[in-house]
C-alpha positions in Angstrom: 0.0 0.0 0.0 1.4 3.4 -1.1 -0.2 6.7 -0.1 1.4 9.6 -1.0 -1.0 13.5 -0.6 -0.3 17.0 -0.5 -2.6 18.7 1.4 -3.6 22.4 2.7 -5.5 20.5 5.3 -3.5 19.7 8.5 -2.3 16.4 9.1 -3.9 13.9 11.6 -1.4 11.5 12.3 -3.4 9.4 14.8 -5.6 8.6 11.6 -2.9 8.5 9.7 -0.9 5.9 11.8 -4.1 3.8 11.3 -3.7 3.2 7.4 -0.4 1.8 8.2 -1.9 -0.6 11.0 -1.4 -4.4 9.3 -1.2 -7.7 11.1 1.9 -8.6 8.2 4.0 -5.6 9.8 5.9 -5.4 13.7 7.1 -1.9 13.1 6.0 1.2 11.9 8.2 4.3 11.8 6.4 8.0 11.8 8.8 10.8 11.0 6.8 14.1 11.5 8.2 17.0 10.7 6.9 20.4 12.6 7.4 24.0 12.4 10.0 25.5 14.0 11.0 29.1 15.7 14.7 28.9 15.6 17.5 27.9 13.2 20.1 28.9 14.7 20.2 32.6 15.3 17.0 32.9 12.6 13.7 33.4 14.3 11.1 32.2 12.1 7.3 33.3 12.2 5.9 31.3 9.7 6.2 29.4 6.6 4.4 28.7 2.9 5.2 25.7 1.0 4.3 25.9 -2.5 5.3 23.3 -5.0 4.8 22.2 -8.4 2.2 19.5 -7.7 2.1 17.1 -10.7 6.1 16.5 -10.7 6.4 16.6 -6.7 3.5 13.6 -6.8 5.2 11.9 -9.4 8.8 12.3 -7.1 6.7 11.5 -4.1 5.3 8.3 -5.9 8.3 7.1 -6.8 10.6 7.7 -3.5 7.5 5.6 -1.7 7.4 2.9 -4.4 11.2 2.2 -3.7 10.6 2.1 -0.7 7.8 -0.6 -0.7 10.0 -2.4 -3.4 13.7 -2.4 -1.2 11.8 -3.4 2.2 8.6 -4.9 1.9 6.7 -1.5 3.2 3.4 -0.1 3.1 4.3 3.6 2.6 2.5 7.4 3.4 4.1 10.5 2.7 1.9 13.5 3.3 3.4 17.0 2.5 1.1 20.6 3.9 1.1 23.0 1.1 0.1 26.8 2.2 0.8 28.9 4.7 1.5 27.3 8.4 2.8 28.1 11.7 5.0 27.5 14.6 4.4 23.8 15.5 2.3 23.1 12.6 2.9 19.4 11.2 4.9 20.0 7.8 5.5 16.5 6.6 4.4 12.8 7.8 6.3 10.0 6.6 4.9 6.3 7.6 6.9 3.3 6.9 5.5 0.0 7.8 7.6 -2.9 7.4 7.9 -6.4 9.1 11.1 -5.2 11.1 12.2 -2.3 12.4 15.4 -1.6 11.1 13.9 -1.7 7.4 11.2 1.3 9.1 13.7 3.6 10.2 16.2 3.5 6.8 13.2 3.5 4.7 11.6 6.6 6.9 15.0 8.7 6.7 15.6 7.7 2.9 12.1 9.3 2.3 12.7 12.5 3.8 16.7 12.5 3.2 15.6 12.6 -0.6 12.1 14.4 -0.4 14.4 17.5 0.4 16.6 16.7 -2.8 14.3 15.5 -5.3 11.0 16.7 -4.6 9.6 20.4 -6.2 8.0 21.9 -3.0 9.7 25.2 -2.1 9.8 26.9 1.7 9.4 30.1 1.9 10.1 31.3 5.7 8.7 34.3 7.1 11.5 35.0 9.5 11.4 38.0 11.9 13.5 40.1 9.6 13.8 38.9 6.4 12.1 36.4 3.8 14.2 33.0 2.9 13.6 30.7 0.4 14.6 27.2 1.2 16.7 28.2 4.2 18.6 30.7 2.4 18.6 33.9 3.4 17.3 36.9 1.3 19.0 39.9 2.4 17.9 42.2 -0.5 15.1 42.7 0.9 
């Protein structure tokens, strides 16, 4: 099973967790990635993820399909587009597998290469300034 969504909606992992719930599987990983105030010395007040939707589900797709094909795994990636705020969930990653060493590297390859190969783009609000994608803008 292979979910992948990008949503404006906020994420509920507790109903989430439950579509990776299978008698076949001992562990299931959840990465959930949440906004957060500081990087460092940058003081962030919000952040809008916009993305080029048809090529980030295709990339989405196929980063959970090798997943499922390396380890056995029933897969969900779900990625908030929009505009969301300190401690909003940004990105859940759910990797079921029958062990739980294949969860974790399976988890971590998803979001290791979501932030390589995947067209979303953060643009963070900080204090400031505007970045996009962590870098700093300091024109303006």
């Amino acid at each position: 099973m292979i979910n992948v969504r990008l949503q404006q909606e906020p994420i509920d992992v507790g109903a989430t967790y439950q579509e990776l719930v299978n008698a076949k599987f001992g562990a299931v990983n959840m990465f959930v990635g949440t906004i957060r105030e500081w990087t460092g010395d940058i003081q962030t007040e919000k952040i809008r993820y916009t993305a080029y939707k048809e090529m980030a589900m295709k990339e989405l797709s196929k980063l959970a399909h090798e997943v499922e094909a390396k380890y056995d795994a029933d897969v969900v990636v779900i990625h908030r587009l929009g505009e969301l705020e300190l401690t909003d969930i940004a990105v859940f990653i759910g990797v079921a597998t029958p062990h739980r060493a294949a969860s974790y590297e399976g988890s971590r390859f998803i979001i290791e290469n979501l932030k390589k190969r995947v067209p979303i783009w953060k643009e963070e609000a900080d204090t400031d300034r505007v970045r996009w994608g962590g870098e700093r803008d300091d024109a303006h």
